[in-house]
N, C-alpha and C positions, 0 to 999 in steps of 0.2 A: 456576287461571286457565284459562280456557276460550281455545281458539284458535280464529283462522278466525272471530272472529263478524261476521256480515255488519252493513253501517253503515246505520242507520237512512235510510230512503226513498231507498235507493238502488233500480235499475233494472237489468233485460236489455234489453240489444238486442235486437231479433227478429235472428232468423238471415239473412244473406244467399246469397253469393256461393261462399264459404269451406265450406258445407254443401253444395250442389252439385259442388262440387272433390274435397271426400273421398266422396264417393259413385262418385264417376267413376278415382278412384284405382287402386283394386284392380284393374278391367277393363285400364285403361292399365298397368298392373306386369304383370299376365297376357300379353297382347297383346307387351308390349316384350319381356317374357321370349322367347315362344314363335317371335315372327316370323324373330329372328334366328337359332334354334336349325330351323328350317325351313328356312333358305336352307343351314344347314351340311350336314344332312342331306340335303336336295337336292343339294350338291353332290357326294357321296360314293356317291348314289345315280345321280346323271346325269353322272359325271363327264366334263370336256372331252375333244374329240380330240388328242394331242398326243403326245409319250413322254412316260416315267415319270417324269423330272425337273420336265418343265412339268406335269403333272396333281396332282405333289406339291407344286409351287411352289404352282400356283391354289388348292389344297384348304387351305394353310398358310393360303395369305393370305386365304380365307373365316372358316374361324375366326379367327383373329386379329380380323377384323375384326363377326365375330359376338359376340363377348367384349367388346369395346369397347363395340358399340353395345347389350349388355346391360348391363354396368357403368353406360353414359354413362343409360341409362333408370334405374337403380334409383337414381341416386344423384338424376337429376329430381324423381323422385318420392319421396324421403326427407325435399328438399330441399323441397317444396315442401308434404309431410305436414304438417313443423316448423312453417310457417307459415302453413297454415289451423289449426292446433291457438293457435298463441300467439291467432289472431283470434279463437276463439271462446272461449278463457279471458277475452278481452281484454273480449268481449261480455259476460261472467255478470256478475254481485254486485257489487258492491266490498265487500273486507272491510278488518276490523282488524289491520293486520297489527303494528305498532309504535307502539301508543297510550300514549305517556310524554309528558308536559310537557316544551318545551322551552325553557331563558333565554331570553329573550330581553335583550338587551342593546346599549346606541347605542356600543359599541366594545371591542375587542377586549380579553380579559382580560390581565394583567399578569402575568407568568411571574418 
């Protein structure tokens, strides 16, 4: 039994929307990574005038919030991978995936 076989005169879509998106991906996952690991850096490197309490306070709460806002980008972009991937499967072939005859029948069988 041969799997996957594509259904006679079926059709692709042309590409849209969804191929520009995963193109621009990987720059935006770069970018989201690096931005925020720059402000952290930064702040470690230029750190505020204050005592040692308040400059270890601002430098926690940089990371912290540089973590987040890498997290909050990677899981965008995981999130949004998923769903130009489903559109362009969505766009290929149609194939055969479960070609059995099925009864048809005007009411429900008798148990």
């Amino acid at each position: 039994m041969k799997y996957l076989r594509k259904l006679p005169n079926s059709r692709r879509q042309a590409p849209g929307l969804e191929r520009a998106i995963l193109k621009k991906l990987p720059v935006t996952l770069l970018g989201g990574t690096l931005i925020p690991l720059f402000f952290s850096v930064g702040s470690r490197l230029y750190p505020p005038e204050g005592t040692v309490t308040q400059i270890a306070k601002h430098l926690i709460t940089v990371d912290i919030l540089s973590i987040a806002a890498v997290f909050t980008v990677w899981t965008g972009v995981f999130t949004i991978t998923i769903g130009c991937f489903v559109v362009v499967l969505m766009k290929g072939p149609a194939y055969v995936c479960d070609a059995y005859d099925l009864v048809d029948s005007e009411r429900p069988r008798d148990d």
